[in-house]
C-alpha positions in Angstrom: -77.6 -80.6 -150.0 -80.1 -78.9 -152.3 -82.0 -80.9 -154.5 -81.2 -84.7 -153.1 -84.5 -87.0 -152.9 -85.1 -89.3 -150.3 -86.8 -92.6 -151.2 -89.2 -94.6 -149.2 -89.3 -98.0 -148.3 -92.8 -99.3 -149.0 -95.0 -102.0 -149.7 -98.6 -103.2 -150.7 -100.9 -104.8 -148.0 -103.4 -106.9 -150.1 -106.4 -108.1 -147.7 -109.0 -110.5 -149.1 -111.0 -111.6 -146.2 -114.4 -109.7 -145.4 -115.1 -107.5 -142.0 -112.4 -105.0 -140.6 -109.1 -105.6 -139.2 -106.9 -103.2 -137.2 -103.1 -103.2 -137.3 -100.6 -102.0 -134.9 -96.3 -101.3 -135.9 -93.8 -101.5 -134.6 -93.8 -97.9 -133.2 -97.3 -99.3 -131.6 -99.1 -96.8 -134.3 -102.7 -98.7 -134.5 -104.9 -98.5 -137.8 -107.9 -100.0 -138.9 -109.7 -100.5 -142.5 -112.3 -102.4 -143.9 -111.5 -104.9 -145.9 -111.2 -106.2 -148.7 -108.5 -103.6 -149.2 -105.4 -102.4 -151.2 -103.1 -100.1 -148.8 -99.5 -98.9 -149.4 -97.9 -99.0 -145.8 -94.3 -98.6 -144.9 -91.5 -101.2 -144.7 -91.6 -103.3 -141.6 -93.6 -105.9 -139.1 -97.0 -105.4 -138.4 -99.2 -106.7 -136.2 -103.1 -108.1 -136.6 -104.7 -107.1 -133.3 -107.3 -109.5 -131.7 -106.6 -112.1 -134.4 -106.4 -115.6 -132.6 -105.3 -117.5 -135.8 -101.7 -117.8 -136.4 -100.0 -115.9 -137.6 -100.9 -112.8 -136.7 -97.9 -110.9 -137.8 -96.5 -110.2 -141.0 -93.7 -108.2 -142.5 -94.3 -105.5 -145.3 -91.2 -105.7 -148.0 -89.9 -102.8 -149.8 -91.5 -103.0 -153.1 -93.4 -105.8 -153.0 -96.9 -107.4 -152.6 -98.1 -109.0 -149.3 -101.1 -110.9 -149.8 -103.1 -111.6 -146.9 
């Protein structure tokens, strides 16, 4: 139907640490950014690839602030 909207489901990814990380999605979709960093990304898990601390997955919530 004309004129409907179709909303979203994001979140904010707050990273405080120094150096770069790279993250992967479900979908196995693989990013990387230097932190420290603000980023809005989609709804759902990500992982931290080549992190050996645990844990090294996180979920993104619609709407809300994930600090890492």
């Amino acid at each position: 139907m004309q004129g409907e909207q179709t909303r979203l489901k994001m979140g904010v990814l707050q990273w405080s640490g120094y150096g770069s990380i790279v993250l992967e999605d479900a979908s196995h979709q693989i990013v990387s950014y230097g932190a420290p960093f603000k980023r809005v990304l989609p709804a759902g898990t990500y992982t931290i690839v080549g992190r050996k601390q645990k844990p090294n997955t996180f979920v993104i919530t619609d709407g809300k602030l994930t600090e890492l």
